[in-house]
Short mmCIF file of the C-alpha atoms (twelve columns), coordinates in Angstrom:
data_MODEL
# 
_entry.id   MODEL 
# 
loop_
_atom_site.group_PDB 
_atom_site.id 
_atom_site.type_symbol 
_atom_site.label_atom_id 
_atom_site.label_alt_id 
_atom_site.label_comp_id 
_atom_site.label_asym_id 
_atom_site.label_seq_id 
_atom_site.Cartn_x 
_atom_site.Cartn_y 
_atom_site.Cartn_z 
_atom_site.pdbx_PDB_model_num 
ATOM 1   C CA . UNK A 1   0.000   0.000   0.000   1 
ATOM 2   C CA . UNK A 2   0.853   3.206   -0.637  1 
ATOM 3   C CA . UNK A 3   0.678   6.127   2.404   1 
ATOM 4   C CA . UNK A 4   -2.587  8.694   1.947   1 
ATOM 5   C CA . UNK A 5   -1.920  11.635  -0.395  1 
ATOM 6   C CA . UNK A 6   -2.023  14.558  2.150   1 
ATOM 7   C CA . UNK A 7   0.582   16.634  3.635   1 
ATOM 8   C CA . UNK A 8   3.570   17.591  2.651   1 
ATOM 9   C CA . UNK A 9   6.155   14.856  4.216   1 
ATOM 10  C CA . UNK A 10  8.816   12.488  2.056   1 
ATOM 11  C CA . UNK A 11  6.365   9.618   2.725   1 
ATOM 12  C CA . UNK A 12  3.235   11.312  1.479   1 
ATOM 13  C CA . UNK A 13  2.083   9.486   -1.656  1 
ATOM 14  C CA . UNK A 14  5.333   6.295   -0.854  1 
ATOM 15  C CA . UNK A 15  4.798   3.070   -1.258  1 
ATOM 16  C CA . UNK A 16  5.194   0.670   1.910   1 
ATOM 17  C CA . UNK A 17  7.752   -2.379  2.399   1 
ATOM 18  C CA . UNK A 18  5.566   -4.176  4.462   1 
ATOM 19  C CA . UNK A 19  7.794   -7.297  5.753   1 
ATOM 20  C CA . UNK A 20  8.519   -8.565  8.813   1 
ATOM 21  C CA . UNK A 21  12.089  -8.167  9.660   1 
ATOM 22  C CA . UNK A 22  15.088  -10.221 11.179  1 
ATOM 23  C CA . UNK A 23  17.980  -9.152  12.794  1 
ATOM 24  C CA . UNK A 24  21.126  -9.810  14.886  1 
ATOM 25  C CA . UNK A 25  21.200  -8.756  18.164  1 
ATOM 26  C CA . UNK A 26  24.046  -7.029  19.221  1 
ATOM 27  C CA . UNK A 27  24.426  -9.421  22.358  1 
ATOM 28  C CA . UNK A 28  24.198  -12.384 20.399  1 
ATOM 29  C CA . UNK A 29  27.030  -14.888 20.684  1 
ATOM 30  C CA . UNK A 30  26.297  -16.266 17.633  1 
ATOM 31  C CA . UNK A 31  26.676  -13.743 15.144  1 
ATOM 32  C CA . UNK A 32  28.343  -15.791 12.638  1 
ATOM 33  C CA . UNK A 33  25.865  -18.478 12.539  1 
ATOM 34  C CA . UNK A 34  22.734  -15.618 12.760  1 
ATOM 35  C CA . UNK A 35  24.729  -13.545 9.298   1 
ATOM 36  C CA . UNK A 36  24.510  -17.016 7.789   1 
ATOM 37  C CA . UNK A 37  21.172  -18.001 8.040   1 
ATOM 38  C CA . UNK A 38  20.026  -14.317 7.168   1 
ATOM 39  C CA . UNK A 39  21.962  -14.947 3.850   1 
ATOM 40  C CA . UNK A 40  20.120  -18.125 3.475   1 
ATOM 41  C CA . UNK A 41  16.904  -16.521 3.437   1 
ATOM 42  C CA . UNK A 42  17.835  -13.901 0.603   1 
ATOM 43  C CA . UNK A 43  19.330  -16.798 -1.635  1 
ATOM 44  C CA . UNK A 44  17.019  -16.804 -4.574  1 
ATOM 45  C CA . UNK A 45  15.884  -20.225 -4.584  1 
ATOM 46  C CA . UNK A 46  14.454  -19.325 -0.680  1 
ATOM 47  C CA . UNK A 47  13.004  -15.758 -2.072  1 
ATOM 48  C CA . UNK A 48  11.121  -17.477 -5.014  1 
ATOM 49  C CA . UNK A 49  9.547   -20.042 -2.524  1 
ATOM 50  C CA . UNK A 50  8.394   -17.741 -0.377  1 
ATOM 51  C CA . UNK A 51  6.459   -16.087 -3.917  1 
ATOM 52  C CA . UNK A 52  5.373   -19.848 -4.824  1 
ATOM 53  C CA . UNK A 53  4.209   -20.792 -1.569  1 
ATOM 54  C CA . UNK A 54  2.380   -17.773 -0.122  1 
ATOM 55  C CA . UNK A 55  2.043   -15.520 -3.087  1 
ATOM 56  C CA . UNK A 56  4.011   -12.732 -0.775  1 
ATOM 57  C CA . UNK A 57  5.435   -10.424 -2.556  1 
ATOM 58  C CA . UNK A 58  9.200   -10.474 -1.868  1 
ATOM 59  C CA . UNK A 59  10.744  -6.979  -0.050  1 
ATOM 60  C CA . UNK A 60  13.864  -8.050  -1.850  1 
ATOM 61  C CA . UNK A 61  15.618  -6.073  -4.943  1 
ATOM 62  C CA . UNK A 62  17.118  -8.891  -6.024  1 
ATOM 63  C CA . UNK A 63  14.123  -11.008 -6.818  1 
ATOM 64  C CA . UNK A 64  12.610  -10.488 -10.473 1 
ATOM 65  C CA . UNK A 65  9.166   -10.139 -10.062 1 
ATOM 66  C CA . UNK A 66  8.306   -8.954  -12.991 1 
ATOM 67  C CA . UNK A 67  9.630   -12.176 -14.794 1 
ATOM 68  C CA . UNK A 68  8.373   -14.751 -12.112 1 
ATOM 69  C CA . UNK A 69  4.575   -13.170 -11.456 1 
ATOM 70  C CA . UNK A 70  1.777   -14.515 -13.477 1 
ATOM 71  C CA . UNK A 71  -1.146  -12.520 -12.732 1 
ATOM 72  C CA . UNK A 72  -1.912  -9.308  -13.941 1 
ATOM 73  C CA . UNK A 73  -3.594  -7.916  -10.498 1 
ATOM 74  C CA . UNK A 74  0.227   -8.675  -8.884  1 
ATOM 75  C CA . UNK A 75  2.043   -7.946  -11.646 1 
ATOM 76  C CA . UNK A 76  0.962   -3.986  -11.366 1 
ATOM 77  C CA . UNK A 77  0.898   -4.255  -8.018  1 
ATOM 78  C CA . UNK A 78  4.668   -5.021  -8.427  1 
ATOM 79  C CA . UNK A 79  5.190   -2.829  -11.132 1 
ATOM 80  C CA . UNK A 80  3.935   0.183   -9.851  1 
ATOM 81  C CA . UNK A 81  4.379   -0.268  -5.798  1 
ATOM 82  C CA . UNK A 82  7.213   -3.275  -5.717  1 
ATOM 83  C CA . UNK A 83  10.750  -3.011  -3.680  1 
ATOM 84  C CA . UNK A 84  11.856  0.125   -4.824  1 
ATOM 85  C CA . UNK A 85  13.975  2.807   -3.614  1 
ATOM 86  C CA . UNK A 86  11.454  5.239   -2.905  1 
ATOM 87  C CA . UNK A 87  9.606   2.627   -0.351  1 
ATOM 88  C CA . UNK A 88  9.855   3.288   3.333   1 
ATOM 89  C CA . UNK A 89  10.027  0.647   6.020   1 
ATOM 90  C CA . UNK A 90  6.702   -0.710  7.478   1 
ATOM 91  C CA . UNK A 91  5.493   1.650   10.042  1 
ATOM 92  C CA . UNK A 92  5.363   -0.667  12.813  1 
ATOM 93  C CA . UNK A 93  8.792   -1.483  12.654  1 
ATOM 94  C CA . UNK A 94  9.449   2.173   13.147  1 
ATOM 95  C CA . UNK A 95  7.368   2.376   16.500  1 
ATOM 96  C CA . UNK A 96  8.726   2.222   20.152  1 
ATOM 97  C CA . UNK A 97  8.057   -1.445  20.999  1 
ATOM 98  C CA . UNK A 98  6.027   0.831   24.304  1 
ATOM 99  C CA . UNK A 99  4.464   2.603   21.755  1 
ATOM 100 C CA . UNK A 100 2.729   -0.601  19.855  1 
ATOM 101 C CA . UNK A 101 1.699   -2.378  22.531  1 
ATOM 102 C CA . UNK A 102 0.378   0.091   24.923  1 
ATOM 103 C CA . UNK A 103 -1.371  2.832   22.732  1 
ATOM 104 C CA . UNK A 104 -1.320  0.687   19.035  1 
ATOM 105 C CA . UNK A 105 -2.557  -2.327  20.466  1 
ATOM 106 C CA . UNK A 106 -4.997  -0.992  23.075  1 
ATOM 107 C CA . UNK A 107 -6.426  2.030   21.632  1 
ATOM 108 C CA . UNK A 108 -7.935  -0.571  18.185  1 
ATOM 109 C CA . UNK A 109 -9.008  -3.165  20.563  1 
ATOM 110 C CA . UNK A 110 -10.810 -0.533  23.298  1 
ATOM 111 C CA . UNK A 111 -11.967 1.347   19.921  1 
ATOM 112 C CA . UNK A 112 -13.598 -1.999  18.115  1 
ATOM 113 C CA . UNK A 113 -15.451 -3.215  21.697  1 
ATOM 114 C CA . UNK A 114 -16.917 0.081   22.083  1 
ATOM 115 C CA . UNK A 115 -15.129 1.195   25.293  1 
ATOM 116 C CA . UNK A 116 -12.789 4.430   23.918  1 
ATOM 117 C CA . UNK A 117 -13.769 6.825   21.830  1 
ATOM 118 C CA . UNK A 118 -11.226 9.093   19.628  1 
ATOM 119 C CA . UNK A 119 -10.293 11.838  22.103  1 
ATOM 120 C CA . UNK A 120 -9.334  8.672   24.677  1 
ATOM 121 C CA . UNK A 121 -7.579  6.754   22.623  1 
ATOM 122 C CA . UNK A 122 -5.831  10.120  21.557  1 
ATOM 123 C CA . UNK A 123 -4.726  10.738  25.082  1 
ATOM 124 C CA . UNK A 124 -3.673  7.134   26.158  1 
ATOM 125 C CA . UNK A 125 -1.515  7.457   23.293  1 
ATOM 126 C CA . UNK A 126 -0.166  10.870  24.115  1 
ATOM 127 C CA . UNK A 127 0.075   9.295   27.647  1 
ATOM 128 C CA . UNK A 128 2.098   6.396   26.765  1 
ATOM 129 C CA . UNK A 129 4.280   8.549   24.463  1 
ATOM 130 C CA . UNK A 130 5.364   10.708  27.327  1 
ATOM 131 C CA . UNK A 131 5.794   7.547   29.846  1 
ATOM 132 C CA . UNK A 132 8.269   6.582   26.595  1 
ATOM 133 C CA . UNK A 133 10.166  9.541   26.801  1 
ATOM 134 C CA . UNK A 134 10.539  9.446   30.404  1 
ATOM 135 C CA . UNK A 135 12.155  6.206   29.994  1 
ATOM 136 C CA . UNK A 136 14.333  6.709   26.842  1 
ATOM 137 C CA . UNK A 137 15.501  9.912   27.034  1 
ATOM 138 C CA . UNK A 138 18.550  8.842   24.902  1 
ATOM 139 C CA . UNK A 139 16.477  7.677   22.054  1 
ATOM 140 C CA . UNK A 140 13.818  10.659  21.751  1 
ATOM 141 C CA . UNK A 141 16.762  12.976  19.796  1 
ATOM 142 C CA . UNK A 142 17.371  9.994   17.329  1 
ATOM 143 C CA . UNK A 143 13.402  9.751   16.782  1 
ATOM 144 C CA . UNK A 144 13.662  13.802  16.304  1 
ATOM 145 C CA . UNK A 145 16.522  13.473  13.929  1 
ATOM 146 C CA . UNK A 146 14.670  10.656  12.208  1 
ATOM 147 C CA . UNK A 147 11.136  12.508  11.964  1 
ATOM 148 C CA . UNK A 148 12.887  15.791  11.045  1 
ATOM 149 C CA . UNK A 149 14.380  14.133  7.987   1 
ATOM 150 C CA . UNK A 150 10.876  12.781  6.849   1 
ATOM 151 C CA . UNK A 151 9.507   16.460  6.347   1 
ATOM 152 C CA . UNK A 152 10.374  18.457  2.767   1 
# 
């Protein structure tokens, strides 16, 4: 999907990579073995079967979509939204872990059953943002930096 035209920001209008992500911890003691198996995963026989199997669309540049997708509905999907370097990373992987679980999570559950309306689920997650803060002081500049860069 593609983020609502409105605004003015350098995602307004940008397609989404939405994939779920892997990484290696920088405590692991098995970075090695963790590199290896991430490489595994981006080999192209493993990127087509994840296309064969699920349909997925790959968030990988190397894979040739256009060549290996047989319907048309996918095949402009691809074409016109696919892994390209204009896409931004998939918002929840973006978010303080604090941030989706406590105000994400909450606010579209209490919202659905009836039990918040906008304005409260506006302040729990003005609430939570601020208990955030309080707690990661060192990481609210990088989010600044980060949101500051996302503006024209």
């Amino acid at each position: 999907m593609v983020f609502p035209a409105s605004g003015a920001g350098k995602m307004n209008n940008v397609p989404i990579a939405d994939s779920q992500g892997f990484g290696i911890s920088s405590q692991s003691e098995a970075k090695p073995v963790a590199a290896e198996f991430l490489t595994f995963l981006h080999e192209p026989d493993r990127i087509a079967a994840l296309y064969d199997q699920t349909r997925a669309l790959p968030t990988d540049a190397s894979w040739d979509g256009a060549a290996q997708i047989k319907d048309d509905l996918f095949k402009k999907v691809w074409e016109n939204w696919g892994v390209n370097e204009e896409a931004v990373p998939y918002i929840s992987n973006l978010m303080p872990v604090l941030f989706w679980t406590d105000a994400m999570f909450v606010n579209s559950q209490k919202i659905i059953g009836g039990e918040y309306t906008g304005a409260q689920a506006g302040q729990n997650a003005a609430d939570v943002t601020q208990k955030w803060k309080e707690q990661n002081p060192d990481l609210v500049e990088k989010y600044q930096i980060w949101a500051n860069d996302l503006q024209l």
